[in-house]
ZAZALUM-973117 format. One record per atom (N, C-alpha, C, O): residue in three letters; chain; x negated, z, y negated; atom name. Coordinates in Angstrom, 2 decimals. Atoms other than C-alpha are relative to their C-alpha. Example, Ala and Ser with C-alpha at 12.3 -4.5 7.8 and 13.67 -1.06 7.14 Angstrom:
// residues 2
<pt residu="Ala" chaine="A" X="-0.89" Z="0.00" Y="1.19" atome="N"/>
<pt residu="Ala" chaine="A" X="-12.30" Z="7.80" Y="4.50" atome="CA"/>
<pt residu="Ala" chaine="A" X="-0.90" Z="0.00" Y="-1.20" atome="C"/>
<pt residu="Ala" chaine="A" X="-1.94" Z="0.66" Y="-1.18" atome="O"/>
<pt residu="Ser" chaine="A" X="0.82" Z="-0.06" Y="1.19" atome="N"/>
<pt residu="Ser" chaine="A" X="-13.67" Z="7.14" Y="1.06" atome="CA"/>
<pt residu="Ser" chaine="A" X="0.77" Z="0.73" Y="-1.09" atome="C"/>
<pt residu="Ser" chaine="A" X="0.26" Z="0.90" Y="-2.20" atome="O"/>
//
This chain:
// residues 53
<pt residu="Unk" chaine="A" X="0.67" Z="0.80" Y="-1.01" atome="N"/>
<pt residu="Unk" chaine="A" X="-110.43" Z="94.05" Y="-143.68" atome="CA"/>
<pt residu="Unk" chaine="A" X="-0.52" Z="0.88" Y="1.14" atome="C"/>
<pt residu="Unk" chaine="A" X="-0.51" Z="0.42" Y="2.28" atome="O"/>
<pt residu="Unk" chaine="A" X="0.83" Z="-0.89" Y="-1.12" atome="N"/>
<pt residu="Unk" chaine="A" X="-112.23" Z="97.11" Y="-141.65" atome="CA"/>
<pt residu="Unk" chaine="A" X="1.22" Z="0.10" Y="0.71" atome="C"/>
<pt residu="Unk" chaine="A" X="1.12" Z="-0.19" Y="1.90" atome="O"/>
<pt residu="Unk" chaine="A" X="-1.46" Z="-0.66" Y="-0.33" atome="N"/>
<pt residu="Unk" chaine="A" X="-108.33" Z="98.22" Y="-141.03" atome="CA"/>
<pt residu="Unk" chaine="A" X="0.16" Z="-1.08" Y="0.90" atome="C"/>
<pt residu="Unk" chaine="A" X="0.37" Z="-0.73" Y="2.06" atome="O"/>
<pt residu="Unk" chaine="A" X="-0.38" Z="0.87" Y="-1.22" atome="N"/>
<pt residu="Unk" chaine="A" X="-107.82" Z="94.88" Y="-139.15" atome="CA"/>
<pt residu="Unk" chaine="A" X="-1.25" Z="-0.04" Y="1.13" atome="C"/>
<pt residu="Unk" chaine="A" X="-1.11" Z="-0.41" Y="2.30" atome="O"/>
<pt residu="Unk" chaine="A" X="0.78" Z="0.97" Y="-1.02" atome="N"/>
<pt residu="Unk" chaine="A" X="-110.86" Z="94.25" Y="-137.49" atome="CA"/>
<pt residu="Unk" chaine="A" X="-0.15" Z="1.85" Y="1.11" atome="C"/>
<pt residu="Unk" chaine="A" X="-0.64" Z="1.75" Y="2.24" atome="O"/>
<pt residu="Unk" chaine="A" X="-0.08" Z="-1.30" Y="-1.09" atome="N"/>
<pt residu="Unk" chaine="A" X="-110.53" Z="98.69" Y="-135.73" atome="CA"/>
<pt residu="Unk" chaine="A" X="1.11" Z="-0.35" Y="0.81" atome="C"/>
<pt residu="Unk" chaine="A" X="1.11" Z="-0.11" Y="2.02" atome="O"/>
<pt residu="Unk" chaine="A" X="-1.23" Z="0.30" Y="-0.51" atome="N"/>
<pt residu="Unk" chaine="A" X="-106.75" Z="97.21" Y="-135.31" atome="CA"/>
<pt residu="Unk" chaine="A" X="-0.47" Z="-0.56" Y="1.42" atome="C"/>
<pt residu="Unk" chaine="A" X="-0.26" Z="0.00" Y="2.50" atome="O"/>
<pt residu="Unk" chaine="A" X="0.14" Z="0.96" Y="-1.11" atome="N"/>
<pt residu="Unk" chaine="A" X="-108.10" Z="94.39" Y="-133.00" atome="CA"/>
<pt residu="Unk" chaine="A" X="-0.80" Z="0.77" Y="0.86" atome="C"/>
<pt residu="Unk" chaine="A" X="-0.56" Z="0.81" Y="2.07" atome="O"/>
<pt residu="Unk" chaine="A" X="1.08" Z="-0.69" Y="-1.36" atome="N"/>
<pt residu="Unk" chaine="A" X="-110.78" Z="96.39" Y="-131.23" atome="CA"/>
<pt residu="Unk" chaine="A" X="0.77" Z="0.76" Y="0.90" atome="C"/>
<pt residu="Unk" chaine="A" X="0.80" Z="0.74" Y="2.13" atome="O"/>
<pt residu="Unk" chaine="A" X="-0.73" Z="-0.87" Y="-1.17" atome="N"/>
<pt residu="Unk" chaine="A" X="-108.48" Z="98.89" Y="-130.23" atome="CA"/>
<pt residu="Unk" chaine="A" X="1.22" Z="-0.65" Y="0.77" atome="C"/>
<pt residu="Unk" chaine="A" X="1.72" Z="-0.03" Y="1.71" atome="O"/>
<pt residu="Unk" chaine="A" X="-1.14" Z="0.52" Y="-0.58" atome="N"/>
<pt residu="Unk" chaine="A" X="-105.74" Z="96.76" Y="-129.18" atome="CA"/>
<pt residu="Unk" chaine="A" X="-0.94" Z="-1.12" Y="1.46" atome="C"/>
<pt residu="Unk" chaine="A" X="-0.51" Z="-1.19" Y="2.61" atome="O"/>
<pt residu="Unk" chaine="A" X="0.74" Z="0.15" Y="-1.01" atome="N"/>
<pt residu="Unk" chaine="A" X="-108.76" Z="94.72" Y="-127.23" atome="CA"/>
<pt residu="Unk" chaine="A" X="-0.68" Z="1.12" Y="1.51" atome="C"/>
<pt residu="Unk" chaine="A" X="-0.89" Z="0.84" Y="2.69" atome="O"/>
<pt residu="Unk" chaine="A" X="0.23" Z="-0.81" Y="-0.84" atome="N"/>
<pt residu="Unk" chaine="A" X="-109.83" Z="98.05" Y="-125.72" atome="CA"/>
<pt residu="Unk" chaine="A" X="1.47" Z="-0.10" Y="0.83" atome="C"/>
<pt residu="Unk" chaine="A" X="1.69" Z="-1.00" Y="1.63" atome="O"/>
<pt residu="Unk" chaine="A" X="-1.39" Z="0.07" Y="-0.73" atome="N"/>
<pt residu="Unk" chaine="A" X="-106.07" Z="98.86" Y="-124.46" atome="CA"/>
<pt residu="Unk" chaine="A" X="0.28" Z="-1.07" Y="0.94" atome="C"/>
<pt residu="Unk" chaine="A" X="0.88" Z="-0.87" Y="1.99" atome="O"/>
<pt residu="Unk" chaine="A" X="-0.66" Z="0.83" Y="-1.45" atome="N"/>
<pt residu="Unk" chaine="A" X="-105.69" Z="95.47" Y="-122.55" atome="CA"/>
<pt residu="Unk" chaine="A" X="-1.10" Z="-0.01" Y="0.56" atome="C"/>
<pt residu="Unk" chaine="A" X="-1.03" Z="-0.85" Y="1.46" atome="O"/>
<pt residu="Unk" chaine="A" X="1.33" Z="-0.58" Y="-1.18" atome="N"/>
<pt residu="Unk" chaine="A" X="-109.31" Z="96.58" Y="-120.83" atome="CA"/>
<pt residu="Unk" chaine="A" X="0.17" Z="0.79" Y="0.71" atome="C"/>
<pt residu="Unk" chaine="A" X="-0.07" Z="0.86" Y="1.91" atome="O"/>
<pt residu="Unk" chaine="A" X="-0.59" Z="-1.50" Y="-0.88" atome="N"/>
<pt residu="Unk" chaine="A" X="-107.98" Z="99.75" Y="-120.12" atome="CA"/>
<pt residu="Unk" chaine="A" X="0.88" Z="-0.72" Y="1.19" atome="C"/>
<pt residu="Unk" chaine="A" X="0.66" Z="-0.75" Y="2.40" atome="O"/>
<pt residu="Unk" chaine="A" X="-1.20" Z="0.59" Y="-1.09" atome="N"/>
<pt residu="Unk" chaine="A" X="-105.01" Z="97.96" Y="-118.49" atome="CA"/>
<pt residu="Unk" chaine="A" X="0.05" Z="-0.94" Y="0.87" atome="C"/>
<pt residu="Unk" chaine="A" X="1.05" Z="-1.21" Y="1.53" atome="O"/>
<pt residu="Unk" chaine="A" X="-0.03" Z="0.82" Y="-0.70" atome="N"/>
<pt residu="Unk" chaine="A" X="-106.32" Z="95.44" Y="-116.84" atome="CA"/>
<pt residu="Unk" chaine="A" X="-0.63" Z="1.04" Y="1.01" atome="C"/>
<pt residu="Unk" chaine="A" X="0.00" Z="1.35" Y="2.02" atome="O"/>
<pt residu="Unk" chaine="A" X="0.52" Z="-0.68" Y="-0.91" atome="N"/>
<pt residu="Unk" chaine="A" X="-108.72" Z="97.70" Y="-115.17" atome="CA"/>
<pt residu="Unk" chaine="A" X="0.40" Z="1.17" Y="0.98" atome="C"/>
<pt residu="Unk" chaine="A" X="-0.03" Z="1.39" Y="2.12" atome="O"/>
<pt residu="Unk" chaine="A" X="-0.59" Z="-1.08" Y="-1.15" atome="N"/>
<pt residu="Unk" chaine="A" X="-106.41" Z="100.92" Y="-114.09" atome="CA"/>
<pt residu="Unk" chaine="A" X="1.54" Z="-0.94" Y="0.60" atome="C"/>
<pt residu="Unk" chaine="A" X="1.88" Z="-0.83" Y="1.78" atome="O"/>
<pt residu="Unk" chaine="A" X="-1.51" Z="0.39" Y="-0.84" atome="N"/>
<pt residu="Unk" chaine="A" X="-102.92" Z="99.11" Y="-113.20" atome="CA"/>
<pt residu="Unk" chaine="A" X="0.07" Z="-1.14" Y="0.56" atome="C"/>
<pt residu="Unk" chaine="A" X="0.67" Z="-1.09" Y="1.64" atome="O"/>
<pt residu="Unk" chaine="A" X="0.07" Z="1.16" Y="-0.49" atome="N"/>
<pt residu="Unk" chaine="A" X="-103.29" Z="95.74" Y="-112.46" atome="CA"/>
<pt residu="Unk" chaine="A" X="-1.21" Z="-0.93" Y="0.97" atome="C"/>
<pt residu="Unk" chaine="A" X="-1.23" Z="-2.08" Y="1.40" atome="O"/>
<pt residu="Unk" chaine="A" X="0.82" Z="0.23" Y="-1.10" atome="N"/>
<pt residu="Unk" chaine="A" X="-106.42" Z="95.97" Y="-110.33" atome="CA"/>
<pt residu="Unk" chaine="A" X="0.49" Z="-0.73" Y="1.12" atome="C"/>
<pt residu="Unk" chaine="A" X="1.71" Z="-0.58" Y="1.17" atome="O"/>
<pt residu="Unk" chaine="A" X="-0.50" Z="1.01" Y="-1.21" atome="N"/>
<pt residu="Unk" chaine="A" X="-105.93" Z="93.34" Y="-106.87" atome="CA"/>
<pt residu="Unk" chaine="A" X="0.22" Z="1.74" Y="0.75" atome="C"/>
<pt residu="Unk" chaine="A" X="1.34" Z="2.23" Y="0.84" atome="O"/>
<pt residu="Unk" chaine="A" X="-0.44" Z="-1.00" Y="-1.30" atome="N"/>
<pt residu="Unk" chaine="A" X="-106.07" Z="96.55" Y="-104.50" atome="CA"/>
<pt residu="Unk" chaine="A" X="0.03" Z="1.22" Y="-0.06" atome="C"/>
<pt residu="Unk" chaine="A" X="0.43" Z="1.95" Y="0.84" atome="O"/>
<pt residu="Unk" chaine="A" X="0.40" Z="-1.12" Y="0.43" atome="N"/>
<pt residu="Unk" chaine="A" X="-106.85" Z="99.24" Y="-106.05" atome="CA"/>
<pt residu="Unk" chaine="A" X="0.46" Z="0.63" Y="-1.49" atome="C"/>
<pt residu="Unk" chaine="A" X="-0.16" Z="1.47" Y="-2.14" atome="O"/>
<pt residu="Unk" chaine="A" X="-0.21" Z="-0.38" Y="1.46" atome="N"/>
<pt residu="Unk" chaine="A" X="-104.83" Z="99.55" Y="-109.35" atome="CA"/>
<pt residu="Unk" chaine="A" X="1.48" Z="0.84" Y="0.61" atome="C"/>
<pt residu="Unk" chaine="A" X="1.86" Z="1.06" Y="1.76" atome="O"/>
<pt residu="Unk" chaine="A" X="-0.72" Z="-0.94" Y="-0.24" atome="N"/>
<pt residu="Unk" chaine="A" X="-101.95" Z="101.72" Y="-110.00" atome="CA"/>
<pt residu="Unk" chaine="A" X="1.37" Z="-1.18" Y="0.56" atome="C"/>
<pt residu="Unk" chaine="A" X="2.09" Z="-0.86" Y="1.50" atome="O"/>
<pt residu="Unk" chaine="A" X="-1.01" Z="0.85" Y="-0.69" atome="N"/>
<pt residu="Unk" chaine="A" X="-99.43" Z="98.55" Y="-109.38" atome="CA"/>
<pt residu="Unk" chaine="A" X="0.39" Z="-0.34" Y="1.43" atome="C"/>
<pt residu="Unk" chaine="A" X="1.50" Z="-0.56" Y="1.91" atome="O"/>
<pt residu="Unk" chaine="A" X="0.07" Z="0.11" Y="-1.23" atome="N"/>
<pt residu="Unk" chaine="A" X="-100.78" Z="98.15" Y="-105.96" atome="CA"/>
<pt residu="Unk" chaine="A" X="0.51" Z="1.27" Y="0.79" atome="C"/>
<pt residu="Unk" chaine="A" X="1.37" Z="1.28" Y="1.67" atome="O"/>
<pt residu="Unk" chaine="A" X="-0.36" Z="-1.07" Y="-0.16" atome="N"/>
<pt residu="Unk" chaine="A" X="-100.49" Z="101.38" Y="-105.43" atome="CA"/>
<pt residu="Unk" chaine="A" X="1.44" Z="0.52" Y="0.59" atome="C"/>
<pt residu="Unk" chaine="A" X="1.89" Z="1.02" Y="1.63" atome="O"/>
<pt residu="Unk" chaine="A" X="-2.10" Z="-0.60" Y="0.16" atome="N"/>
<pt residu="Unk" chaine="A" X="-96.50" Z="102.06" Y="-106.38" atome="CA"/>
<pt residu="Unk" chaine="A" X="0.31" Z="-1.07" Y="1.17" atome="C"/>
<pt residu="Unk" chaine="A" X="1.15" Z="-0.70" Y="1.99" atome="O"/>
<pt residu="Unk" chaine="A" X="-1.07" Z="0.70" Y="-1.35" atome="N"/>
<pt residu="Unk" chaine="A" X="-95.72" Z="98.91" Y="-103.66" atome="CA"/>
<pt residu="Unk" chaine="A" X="-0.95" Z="0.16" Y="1.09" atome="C"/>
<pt residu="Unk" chaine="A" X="-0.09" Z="-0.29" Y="1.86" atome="O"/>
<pt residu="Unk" chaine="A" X="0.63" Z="-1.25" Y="-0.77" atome="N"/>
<pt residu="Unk" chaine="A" X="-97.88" Z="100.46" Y="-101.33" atome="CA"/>
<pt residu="Unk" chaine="A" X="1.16" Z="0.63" Y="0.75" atome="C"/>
<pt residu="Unk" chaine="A" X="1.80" Z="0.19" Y="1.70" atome="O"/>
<pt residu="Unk" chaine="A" X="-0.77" Z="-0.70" Y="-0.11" atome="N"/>
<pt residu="Unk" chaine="A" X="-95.80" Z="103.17" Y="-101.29" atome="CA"/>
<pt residu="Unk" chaine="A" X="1.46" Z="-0.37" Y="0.24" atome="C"/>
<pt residu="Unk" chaine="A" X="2.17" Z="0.26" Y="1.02" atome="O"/>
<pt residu="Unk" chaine="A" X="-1.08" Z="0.27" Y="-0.43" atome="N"/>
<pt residu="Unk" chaine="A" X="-92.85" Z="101.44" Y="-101.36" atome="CA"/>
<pt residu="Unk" chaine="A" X="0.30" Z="-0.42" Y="0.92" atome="C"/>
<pt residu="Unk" chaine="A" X="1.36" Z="-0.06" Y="1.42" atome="O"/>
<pt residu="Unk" chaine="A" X="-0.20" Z="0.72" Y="-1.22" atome="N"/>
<pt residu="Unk" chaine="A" X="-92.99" Z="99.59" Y="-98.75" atome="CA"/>
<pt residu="Unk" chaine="A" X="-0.01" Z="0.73" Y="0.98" atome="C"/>
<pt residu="Unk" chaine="A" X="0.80" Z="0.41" Y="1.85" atome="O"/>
<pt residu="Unk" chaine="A" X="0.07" Z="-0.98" Y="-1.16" atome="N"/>
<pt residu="Unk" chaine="A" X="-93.87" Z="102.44" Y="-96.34" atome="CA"/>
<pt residu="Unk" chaine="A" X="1.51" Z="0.89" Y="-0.49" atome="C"/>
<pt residu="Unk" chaine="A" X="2.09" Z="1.46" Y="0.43" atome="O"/>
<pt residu="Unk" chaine="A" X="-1.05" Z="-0.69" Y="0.00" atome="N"/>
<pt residu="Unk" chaine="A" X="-90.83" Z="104.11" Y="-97.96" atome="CA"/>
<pt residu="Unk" chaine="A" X="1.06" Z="-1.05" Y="0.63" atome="C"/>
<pt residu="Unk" chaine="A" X="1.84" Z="-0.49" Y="1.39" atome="O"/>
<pt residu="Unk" chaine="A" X="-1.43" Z="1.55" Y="-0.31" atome="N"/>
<pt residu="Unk" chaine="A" X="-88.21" Z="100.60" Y="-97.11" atome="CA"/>
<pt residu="Unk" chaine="A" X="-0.68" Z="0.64" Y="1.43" atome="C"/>
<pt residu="Unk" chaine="A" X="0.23" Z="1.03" Y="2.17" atome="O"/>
<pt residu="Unk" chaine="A" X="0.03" Z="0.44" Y="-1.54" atome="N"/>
<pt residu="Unk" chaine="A" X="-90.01" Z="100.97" Y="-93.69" atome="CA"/>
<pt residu="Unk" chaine="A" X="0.63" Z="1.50" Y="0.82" atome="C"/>
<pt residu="Unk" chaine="A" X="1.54" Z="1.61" Y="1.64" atome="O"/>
<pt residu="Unk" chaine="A" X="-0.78" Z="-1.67" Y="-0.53" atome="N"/>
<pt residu="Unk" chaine="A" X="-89.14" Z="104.76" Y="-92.71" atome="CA"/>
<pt residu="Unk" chaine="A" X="1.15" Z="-0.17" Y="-0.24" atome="C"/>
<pt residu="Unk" chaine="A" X="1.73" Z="-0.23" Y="0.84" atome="O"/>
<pt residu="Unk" chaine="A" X="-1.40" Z="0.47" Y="0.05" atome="N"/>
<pt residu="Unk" chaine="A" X="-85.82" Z="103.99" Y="-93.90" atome="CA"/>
<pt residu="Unk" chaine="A" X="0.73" Z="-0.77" Y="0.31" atome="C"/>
<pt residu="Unk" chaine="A" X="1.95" Z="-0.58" Y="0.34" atome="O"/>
<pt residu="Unk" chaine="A" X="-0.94" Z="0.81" Y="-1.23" atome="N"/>
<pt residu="Unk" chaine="A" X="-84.80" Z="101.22" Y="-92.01" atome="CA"/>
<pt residu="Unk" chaine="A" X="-0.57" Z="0.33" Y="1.08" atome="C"/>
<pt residu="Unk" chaine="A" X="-0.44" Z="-0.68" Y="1.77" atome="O"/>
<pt residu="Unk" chaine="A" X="0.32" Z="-0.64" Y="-0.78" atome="N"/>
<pt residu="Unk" chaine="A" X="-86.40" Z="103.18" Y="-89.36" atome="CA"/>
<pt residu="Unk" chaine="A" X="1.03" Z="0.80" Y="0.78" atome="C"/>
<pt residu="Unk" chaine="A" X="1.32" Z="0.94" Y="1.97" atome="O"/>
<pt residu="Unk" chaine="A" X="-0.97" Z="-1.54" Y="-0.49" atome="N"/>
<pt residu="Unk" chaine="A" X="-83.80" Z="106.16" Y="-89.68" atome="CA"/>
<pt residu="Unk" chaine="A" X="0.80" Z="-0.94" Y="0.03" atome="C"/>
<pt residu="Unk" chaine="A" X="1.21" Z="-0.92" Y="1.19" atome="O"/>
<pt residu="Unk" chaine="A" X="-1.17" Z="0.62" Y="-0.13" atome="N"/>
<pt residu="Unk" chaine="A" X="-81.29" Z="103.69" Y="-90.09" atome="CA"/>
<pt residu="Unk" chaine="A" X="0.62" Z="-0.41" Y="1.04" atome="C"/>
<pt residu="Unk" chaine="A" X="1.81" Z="-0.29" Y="1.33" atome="O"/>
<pt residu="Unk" chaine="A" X="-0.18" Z="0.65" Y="-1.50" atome="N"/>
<pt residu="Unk" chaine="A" X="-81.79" Z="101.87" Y="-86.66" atome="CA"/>
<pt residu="Unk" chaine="A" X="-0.14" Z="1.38" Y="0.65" atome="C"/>
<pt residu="Unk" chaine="A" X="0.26" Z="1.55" Y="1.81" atome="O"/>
<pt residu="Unk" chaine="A" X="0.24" Z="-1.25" Y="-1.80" atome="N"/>
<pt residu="Unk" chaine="A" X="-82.52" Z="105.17" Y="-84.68" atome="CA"/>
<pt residu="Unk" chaine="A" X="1.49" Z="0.66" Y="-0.21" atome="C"/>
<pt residu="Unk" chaine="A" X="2.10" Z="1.12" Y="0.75" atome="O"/>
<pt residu="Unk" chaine="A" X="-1.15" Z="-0.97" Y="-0.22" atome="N"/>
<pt residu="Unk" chaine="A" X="-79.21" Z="106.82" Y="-86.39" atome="CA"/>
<pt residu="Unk" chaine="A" X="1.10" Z="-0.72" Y="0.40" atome="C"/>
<pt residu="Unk" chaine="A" X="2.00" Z="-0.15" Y="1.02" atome="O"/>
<pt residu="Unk" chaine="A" X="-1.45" Z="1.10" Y="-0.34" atome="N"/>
<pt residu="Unk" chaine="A" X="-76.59" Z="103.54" Y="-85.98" atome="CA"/>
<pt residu="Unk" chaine="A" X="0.26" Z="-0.33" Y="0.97" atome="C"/>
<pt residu="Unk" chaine="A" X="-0.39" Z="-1.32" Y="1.31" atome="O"/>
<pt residu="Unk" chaine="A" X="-0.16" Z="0.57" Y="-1.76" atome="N"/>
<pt residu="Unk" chaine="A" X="-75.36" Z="103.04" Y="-82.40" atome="CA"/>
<pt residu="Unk" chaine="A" X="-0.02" Z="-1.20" Y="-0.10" atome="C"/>
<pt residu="Unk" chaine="A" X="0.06" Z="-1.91" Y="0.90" atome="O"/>
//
């Protein structure tokens, strides 16, 4: 019984953890990575139009 009820805590901690670092609205690591991506798509259709006659 102790064995399930550390099971659940820690598996409760873990989706705390995860809600709080990656899936934050503006500030988690998800936001983050498209963030970044998006400024990468935009420099790159950037070079694209300045290099294509």
């Amino acid at each position: 019984m102790r064995n399930i009820l550390i099971t659940v805590m820690m598996l409760v901690v873990v989706v705390l953890l995860f809600n709080a670092i990656v899936s934050k609205d503006t500030t988690g690591t998800k936001a983050q990575i498209q963030s970044q991506g998006d400024s990468a798509n935009t420099k790159i259709g950037a070079l694209l139009t300045t290099t294509t006659p």
